[in-house]
C-alpha positions in Angstrom: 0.0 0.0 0.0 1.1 3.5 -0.8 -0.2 6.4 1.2 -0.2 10.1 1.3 1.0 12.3 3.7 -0.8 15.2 3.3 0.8 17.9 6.3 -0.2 21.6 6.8 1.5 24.2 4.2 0.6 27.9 3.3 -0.6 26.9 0.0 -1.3 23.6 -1.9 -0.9 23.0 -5.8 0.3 19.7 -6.0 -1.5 16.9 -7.5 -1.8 13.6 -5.4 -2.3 11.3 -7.5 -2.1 8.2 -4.5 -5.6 6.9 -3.2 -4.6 6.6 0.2 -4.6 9.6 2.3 -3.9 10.6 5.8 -4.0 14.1 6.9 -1.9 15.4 9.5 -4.5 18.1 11.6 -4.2 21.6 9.0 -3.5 19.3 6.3 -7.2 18.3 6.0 -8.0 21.9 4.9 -6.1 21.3 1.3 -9.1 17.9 1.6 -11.5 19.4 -1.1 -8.6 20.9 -3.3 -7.2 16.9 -3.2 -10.3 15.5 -4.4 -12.1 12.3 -3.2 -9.8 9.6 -2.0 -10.2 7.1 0.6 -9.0 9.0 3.8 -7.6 6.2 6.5 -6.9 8.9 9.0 -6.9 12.7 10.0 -4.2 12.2 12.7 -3.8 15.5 15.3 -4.2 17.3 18.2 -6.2 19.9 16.0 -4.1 23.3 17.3 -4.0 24.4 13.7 -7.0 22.8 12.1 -9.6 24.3 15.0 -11.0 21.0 15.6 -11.7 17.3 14.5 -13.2 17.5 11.3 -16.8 15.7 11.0 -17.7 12.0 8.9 -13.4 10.8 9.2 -11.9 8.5 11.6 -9.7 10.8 13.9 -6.3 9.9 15.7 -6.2 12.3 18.6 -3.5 13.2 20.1 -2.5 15.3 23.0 -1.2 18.8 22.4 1.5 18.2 24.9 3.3 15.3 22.9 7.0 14.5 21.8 6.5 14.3 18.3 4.7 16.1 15.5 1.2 15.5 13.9 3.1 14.5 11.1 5.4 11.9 12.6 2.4 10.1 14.3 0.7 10.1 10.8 3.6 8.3 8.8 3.7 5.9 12.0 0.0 5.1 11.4 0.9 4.9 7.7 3.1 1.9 9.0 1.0 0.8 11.6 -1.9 -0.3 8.8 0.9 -1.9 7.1 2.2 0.8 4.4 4.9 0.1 2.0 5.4 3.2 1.0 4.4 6.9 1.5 4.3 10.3 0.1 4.5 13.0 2.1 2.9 16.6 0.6 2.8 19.6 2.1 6.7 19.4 3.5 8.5 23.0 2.7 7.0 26.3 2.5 6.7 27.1 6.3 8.4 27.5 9.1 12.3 27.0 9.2 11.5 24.3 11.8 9.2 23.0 10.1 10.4 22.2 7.3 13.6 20.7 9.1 11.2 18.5 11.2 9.4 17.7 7.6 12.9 16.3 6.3 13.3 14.8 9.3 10.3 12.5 8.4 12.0 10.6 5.6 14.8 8.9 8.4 11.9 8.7 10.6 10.2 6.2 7.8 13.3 4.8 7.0 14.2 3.7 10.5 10.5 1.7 10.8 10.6 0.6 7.2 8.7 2.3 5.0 10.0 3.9 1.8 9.5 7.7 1.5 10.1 10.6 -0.4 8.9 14.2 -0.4 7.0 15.8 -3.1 6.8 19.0 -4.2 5.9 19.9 -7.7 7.7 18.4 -10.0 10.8 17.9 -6.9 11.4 15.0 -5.2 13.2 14.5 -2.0 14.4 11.3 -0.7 17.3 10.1 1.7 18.9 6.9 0.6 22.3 4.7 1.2 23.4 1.7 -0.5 23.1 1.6 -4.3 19.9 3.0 -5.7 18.6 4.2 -9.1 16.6 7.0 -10.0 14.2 8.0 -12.8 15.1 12.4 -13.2 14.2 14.6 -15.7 16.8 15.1 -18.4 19.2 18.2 -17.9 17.7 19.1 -14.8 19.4 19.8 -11.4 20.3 17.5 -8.5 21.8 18.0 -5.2 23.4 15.5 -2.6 23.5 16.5 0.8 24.8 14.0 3.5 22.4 13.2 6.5 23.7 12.7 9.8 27.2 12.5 9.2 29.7 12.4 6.9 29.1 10.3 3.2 31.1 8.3 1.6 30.0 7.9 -2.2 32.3 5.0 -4.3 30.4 5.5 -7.8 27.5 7.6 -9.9 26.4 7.2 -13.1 23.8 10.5 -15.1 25.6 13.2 -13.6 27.3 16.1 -15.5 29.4 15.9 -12.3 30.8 12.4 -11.2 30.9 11.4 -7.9 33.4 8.8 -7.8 35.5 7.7 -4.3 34.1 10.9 -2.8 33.6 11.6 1.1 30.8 14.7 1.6 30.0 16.1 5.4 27.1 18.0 6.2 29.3 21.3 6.2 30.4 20.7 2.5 28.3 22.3 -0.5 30.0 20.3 -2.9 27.0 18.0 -3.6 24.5 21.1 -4.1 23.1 21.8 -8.0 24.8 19.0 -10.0 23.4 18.4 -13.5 21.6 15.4 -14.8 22.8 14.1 -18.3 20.4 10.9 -18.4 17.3 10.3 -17.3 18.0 8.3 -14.9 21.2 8.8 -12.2 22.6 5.3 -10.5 24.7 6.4 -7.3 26.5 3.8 -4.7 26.9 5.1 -0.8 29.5 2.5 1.1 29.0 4.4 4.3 26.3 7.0 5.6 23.5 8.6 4.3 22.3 11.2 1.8 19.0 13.2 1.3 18.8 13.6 -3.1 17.1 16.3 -4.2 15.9 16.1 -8.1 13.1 16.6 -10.8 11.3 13.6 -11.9 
């Protein structure tokens, strides 16, 4: 199953194109922009939204809590046994925020599901190991290490190669490469990275 994220922004122009929705509290108020899906959850303490919106099952939460309406929505996600989710909504707010948002994607990777941001036609995801992506053709990428310092052996697609290359989170190197494929291959032997590209 593939679910939808759907957290609170200032504006909302994306197209979700998964069936599976959960709203995380002001997130519901983008709900009739959406469309009709099948909503599994609005998950909140409803600070932002007002209150529990009518006819939907509701995850309440306290508004003292050690976690965000968002974090307690992709754990649901998992907890009704989510492969994979989507997460809209992510940047345009607070600086906090949107660091918290990011923070999401090792929050899902740490319980298993696969995740990426979207927004527009940009994609976020934080990945190690060898993975493959599908990117729009002479478009821009960044690489920005997660946690630590990266160690990258090997890319394939890039204007740029990264090839036996260590990048720490204090290191812009990795920001605005250039795609010359549509699809980039890229091999991390040790830490993680958050990739940043147009699909």
């Amino acid at each position: 199953m593939n679910v939808a994220i759907i957290l609170k922004a200032p504006t909302f122009t994306d197209t979700v194109k998964e069936t599976d929705v959960i709203y995380a509290d002001a997130g519901y108020k983008f709900s009739e922009k959406i469309g009709k899906k099948n909503v599994l959850a609005v998950v909140g303490d409803f600070d932002s939204l007002g209150k529990a919106p009518d006819g939907e099952k509701i995850i309440g939460l306290n508004v003292e809590k050690n976690y965000t309406d968002g974090e307690r929505a992709i754990r649901y996600a998992k907890e009704l046994g989510a492969k994979e989710v989507a997460i809209y909504g992510a940047y345009g707010g607070k600086i906090e925020h949107v660091l918290g948002n990011i923070a999401l994607l090792k929050i899902a990777s740490d319980i298993g599901l696969k995740a990426k941001i979207k927004n527009g036609n940009t994609v976020t995801e934080l990945f190690n190991g060898k993975r493959a992506f599908s990117v729009k053709e002479n478009s821009t990428l960044s690489l920005i290490p997660y946690g630590g310092k990266c160690e990258f052996k090997s890319s394939s697609g890039l204007y740029y190669p990264l090839e036996n290359l260590t990048l720490t989170p204090a290191d812009t190197r990795g920001i605005s490469n250039k795609t010359i494929s549509n699809e980039v291959a890229l091999e991390i032997i040790s830490g993680e990275a958050l990739i940043i590209y147009e699909e």
